[in-house]
C-alpha positions, 0 to 999 in steps of 0.5 A: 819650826815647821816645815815648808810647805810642798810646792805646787809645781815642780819644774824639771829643766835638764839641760846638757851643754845649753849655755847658748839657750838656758838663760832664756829658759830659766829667766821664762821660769823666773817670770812673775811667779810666787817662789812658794808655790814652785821649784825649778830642778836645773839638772846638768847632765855632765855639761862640759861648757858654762851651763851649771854657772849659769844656773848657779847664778839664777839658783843665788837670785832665785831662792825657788832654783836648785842645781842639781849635777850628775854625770852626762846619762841621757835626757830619760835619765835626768827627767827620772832623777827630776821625778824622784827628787822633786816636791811639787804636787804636779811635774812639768818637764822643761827643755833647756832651749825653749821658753815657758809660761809658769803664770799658765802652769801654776793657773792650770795646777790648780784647776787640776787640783780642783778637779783631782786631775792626774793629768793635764794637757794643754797647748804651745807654740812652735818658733821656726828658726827663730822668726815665724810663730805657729800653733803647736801640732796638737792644738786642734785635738785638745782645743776640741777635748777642752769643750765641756761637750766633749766629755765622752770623746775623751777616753779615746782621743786623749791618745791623739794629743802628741808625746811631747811631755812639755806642754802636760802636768802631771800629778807626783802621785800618779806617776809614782805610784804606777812606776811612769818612768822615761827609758834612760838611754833610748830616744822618743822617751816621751812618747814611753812616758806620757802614754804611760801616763794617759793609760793609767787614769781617765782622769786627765783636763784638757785647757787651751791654754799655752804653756811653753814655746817650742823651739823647732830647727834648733842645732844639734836637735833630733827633730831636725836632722836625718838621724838613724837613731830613728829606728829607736821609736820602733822600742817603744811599740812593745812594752807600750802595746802589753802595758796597754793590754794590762789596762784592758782598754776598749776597742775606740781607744786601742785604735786611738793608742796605735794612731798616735804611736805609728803617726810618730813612727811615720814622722821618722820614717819621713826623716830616716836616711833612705838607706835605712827604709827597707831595714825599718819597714822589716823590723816594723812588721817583726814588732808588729807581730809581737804586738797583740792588741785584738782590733776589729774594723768596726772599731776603725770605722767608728772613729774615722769620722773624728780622725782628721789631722792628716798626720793622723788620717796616715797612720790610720791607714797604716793600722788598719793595713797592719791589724785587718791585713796579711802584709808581707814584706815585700807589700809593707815596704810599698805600702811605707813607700807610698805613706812615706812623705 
């Protein structure tokens, strides 16, 4: 008997204590699709509520669904145990508490396929506590790199399409073979992987088209609260910054790289307990200094025409207030003071 055949998409659901919410998530991944062409991982990490007897009943009415258990480890080490287990030529990795558009994933896929595409970014929509519907942060960006006109833009403006590996497909192969992996145990793990993802291929289609729903303000989440976890986003700036030096990129890109990573520094920033801020802003400029990407102005300078989403217009500033001047700390911490929202 032959074997069955690999699914076109695997989806990954890492779901830890989610029993409020994972039913509307998986019944989004039950929703008119061939059970052939897909999988859903539901990896319960450790819950300690009704969330694995939730997922065992979609798993006996859904022959593509497969429960997969563990001991709690953490959102990167679920999404790791997603990619080593999964058969699905491309990945898309779920949260357990928003709403995803499979239909769309499976459209995608194939196109990328098509195309030998390593990876494929798209878009999404924010629910706000549950009541207002808005676009996802980056739909100007890839609406802009979806236009066939856009082409040469690509290479460096992929970098400012945001971390979220959610409304992204990527090829199995691709992230195996480069050892693209989320850090167990450190936050922003999505930032670590999907940039890992962009710097190892030019290879990577941009659609407008909607993949998931994203539940913004939901209870409990890290996007949500004052977290002194926030200074973990500053352990991801140096391997990220020598992985970056290994893939020899250009001046345009490594601009475009440090735009998108110190937006997301900014963006914790902003939420950090004051408190915290002079302690971010030393180890900020400690990271820097080990951080040994060559910039020039002039690099800078050609891109600021295309760099207009005011998150980005931010931390443009702050690169070129890191790369082409001698900050001290004293200096950095009003410059933060003054870019701080």
């Amino acid at each position: 008997m032959a074997a069955a055949a690999a699914p076109l998409v695997s989806f990954v659901v890492a779901a830890y204590n989610a029993e409020r919410t994972l039913q509307r998530t998986l019944g989004s991944l039950a929703t008119d699709v061939d059970p052939q062409r897909c999988e859903v991982l539901v990896i319960d990490d450790g819950s300690t509520d009704g969330t694995a007897r939730i997922a065992e009943g979609f798993c006996r009415l859904n022959p593509q669904f497969r429960l997969l258990r563990q001991e709690n480890r953490g959102l990167g080490a679920v999404r790791n145990r997603g990619v080593e287990e999964a058969r699905g030529d491309y990945l898309a990795f779920c949260d357990a508490d928003d709403v995803f558009l499979p239909v769309n994933h499976l459209a995608f896929a194939e196109r990328l396929q098509a195309q030998q595409a390593d990876l494929g970014i798209g878009l999404a929509f924010c629910l706000t506590d549950n009541a207002s519907v808005c676009d996802f942060w980056d739909h100007a960006v890839v609406r802009l790199l979806a236009r066939p006109e856009a082409a040469p833009l690509r290479p460096a403006l992929k970098f400012l399409t945001q971390p979220s590996a959610c409304n992204k497909l990527f090829r199995r192969e691709h992230v195996l073979a480069h050892g693209i992996r989320f850090t167990p145990g450190r936050l922003f793990e999505d930032v670590e992987f999907t940039t890992g993802a962009l710097l190892h291929t030019g290879r990577v289609a941009f659609e407008a088209l909607h993949l998931f729903i994203y539940d913004v303000r939901r209870p409990g989440s890290i996007t949500g609260s004052r977290s002194p976890r926030r200074m973990e986003i500053l352990d991801n700036l140096v391997p990220l910054i020598a992985r970056a030096n290994r893939c020899a990129l250009d001046g345009a890109q490594s601009v475009c790289l440090l735009v998108a990573l110190l937006r997301t520094v900014l963006w914790c920033l902003d939420n950090l307990p004051d408190e915290l801020v002079p302690d971010f802003g030393l180890r900020l400029l400690t990271t820097v200094a080990q951080c040994r990407l060559v910039l020039r102005p002039a690099d800078a300078e050609a891109l600021d025409p295309l760099i207009t989403d005011p998150w980005d217009r931010r931390a443009l500033g702050l690169v070129k207030a890191l790369w082409f001047s001698s900050l001290d700390a004293p200096q950095l911490l009003q410059l933060l003071a003054r870019l701080r929202g």
